[in-house]
N, C-alpha and C positions, 0 to 999 in steps of 0.2 A: 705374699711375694713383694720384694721392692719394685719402684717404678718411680720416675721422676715426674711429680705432678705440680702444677700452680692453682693457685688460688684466686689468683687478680693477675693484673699482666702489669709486666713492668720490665723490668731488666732483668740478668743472668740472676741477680739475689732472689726473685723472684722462685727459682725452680729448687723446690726441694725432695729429696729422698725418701719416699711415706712408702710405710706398709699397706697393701692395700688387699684385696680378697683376691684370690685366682679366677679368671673366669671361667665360664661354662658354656658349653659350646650348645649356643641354639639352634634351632634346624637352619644347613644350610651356612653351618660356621665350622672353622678347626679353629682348635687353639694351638698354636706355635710357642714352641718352648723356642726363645729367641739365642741366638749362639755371635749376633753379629747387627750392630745397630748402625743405619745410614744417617748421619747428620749436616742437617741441608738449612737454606736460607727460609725457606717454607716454614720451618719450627721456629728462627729467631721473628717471625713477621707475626706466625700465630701467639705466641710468648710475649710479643709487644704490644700484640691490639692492634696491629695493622690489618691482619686478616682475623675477624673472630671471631671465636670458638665460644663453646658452652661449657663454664666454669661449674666444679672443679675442671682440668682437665689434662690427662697424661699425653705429655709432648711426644713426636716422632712420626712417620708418615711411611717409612722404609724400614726394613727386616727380613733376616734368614733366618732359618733356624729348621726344626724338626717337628710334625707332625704330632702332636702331643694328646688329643682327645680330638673325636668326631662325634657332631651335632647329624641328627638326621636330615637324612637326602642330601648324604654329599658324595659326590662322585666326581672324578673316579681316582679321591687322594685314598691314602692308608696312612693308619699310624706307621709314625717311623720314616713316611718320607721327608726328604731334605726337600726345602720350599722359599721361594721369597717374594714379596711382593711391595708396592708400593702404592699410595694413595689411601691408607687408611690409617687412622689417627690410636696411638697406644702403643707403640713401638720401644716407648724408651720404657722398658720393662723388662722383667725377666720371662714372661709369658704377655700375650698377648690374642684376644678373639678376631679372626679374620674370616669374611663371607669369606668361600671356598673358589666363586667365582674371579678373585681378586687374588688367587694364590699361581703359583706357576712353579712346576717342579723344574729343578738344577738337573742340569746333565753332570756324570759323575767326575768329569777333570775341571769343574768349578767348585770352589770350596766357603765358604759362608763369608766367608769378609771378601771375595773377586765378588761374592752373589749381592750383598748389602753396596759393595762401592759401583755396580756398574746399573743395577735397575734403574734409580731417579734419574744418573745422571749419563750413562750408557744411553737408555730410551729418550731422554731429552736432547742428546746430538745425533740420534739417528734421523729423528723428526725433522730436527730444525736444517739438518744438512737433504735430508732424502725428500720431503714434503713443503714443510714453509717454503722455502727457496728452495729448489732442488738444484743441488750446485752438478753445474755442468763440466765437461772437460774445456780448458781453457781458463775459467771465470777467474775473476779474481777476487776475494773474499779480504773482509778485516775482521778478526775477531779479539775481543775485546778483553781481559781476565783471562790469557791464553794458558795461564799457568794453573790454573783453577782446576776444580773438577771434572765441569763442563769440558772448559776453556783448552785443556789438553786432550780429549776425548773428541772436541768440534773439529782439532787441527786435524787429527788421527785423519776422521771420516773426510772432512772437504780434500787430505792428500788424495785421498783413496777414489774422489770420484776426478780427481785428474785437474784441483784447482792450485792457482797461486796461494799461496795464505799469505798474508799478514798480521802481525799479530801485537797488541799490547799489552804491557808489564810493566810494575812500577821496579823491579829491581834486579841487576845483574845474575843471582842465581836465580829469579823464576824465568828471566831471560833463557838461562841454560833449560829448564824445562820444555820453556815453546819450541826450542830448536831440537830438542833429543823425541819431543812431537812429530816433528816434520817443518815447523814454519822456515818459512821460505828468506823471511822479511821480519826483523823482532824490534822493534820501535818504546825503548823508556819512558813511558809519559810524566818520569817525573824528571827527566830530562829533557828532552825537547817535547815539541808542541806534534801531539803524532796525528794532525788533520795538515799541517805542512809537510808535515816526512812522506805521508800516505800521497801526496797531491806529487810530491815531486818522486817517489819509488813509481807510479804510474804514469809517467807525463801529461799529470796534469788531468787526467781522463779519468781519473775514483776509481770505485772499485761496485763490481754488480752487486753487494749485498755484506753487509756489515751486521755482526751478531752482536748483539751490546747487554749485557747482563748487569752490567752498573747503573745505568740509568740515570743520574740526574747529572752530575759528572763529566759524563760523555754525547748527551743526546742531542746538542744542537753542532756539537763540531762533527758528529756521526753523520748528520745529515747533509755537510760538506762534504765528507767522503766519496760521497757516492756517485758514480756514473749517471749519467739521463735514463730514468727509466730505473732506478737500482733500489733493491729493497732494504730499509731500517726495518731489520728483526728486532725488534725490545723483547728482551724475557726474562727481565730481572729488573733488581731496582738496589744495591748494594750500597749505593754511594747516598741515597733517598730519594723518593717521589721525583718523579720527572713534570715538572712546571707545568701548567695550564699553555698551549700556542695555537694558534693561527692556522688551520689545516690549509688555507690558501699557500700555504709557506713551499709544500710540498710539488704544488704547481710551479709554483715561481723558479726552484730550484732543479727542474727539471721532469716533472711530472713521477714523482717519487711513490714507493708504497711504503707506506709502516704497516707494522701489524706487532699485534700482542699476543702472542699462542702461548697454550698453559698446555705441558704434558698429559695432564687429565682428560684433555679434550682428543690427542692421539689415542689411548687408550681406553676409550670409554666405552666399547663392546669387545666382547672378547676373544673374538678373530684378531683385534687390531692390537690387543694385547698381546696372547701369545704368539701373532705375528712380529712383532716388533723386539717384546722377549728374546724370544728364539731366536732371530739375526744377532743380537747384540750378545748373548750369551752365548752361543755358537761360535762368533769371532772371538771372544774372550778364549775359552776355550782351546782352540788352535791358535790364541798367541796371536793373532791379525789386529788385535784390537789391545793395544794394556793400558792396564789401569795404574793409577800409582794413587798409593794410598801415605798420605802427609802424616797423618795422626792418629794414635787409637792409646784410646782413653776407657778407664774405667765407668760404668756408668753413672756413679759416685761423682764425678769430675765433669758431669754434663755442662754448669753451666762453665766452666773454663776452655770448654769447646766453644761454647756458646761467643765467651769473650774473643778467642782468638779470631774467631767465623767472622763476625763484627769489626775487626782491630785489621781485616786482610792482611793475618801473618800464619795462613795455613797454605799451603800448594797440593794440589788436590785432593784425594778426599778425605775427610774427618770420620772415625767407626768411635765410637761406645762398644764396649763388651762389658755384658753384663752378669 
């Protein structure tokens, strides 16, 4: 089978197109013949050596697809169902080995590429809006990359539990995206300064909790943003590494929380899985929740996914089909 693997980590040149064996499903595995590949910031960090993996090793973390071969004691999939899951690494392939417990079956009005664009980043703004911060009605929210993956799915759900949003974007038509989201408040940061915008759209009183996926870029005007008492969500790093500071800083500024949540940590038994799943694939579904899907690429063309992911000139999600 083809499958997009590295060798060393480095940049997009890095990932090449290798034939590799199909695998075989061990007790407690299916293999997924893949119909629809999610591509996330997670793959360009492990791909760089930021987060590291054990070389060789086939990039991708996100996949739908079908049911292809069962390993013993797996229950209660079948060949042939339509499945997708997230958190396991070998996705950018035409098949792929996935423990069974890490799988989750599609209800049938979601179709492989709604199932690939909404798991990592669907379950990563259910969390961040219903648990990290559980935005309330009234609050008022900034998020960050509105136009993103995330960043359009975060606006979605914060409308939905009855907040203000605001939102930033570096350009006129991902502008248009945050607002056809819902945001409320759409701020150009490569136009004005959007920690004065955010300070005077509030009177001066922030906002209870700011979602910042960019990270170095945005982290210390974020932490102006914010109300007394407001939380700095970090859960990204797009722009690079957020500097070494001063946790006293957070005192000074109003007795502040940050926090760093990773997806995986929502997901990590699997009540919290197919709980989480199934709300977001459920609103997909009946339409309550849409996805917009920016780019889909051969899997051939991974690392020019790869370059644009890097370059911020994709608006929500990026698919491989392989």
């Amino acid at each position: 089978m083809k499958a997009i693997q590295i060798q060393k980590n480095g940049g997009p040149e890095v990932m090449a197109l290798t034939e590799v064996v199909v695998p075989e499903a061990a007790a407690g595995q299916a293999i997924v013949k893949l119909e629809a590949i999610g591509v996330n910031f997670i793959d360009v960090y492990q791909r760089s050596g930021l987060y590291p993996v054990e070389l060789p090793y086939v990039l991708g973390v996100e996949g739908a697809g079908t049911v292809d071969q069962l390993g013993p004691g797996v229950e209660p999939f079948r060949i042939g169902d339509r499945v997708a899951w997230v958190g396991v690494s070998g996705a950018y392939a035409e098949y792929a080995a996935v423990p069974a417990d890490k799988l989750v079956k599609l209800p049938e009005a979601v179709g492989f590429r709604d199932a690939a664009a909404a798991m990592l980043q669907g379950m990563t703004a259910h969390y961040l809006a219903v648990e990290t911060y559980p935005i309330k009605k009234g609050d008022a929210v900034l998020v960050h990359a509105a136009a993103g993956g995330v960043g359009q799915l975060l606006v979605q759900l914060a409308k939905r539990r009855g907040a203000r949003v605001l939102a930033t974007v570096s350009t006129e038509q991902k502008a248009e995206l945050a607002r056809k989201a819902g945001a409320d408040e759409v701020i150009l940061y490569s136009e004005k300064d959007f920690e004065s915008e955010v300070k005077a759209l509030t009177d001066g009183k922030g906002v209870n909790a700011v979602y910042d996926s960019v990270g170095q870029a945005t982290f210390l005007k974020s932490l102006e943003c914010l109300s007394l008492r407001g939380f700095l969500v970090s859960f990204g790093q797009s722009s690079g590494k957020i500097p070494d500071f001063d946790p006293a800083i957070l005192g000074r500024k109003g007795s502040l929380y940050l926090t760093r949540p990773s997806l995986f940590h929502y997901i990590a038994d699997r009540e919290s899985l197919e709980r989480r799943a199934s709300e977001v694939l459920d609103w997909v579904s009946k339409g309550e929740l849409r996805l917009h899907i920016g780019d889909t690429l051969r899997l051939s063309d991974a690392p020019d996914a790869h370059r644009r992911l890097e370059a911020r000139k994709t608006t929500g999600k990026v698919l491989l089909l392989p």
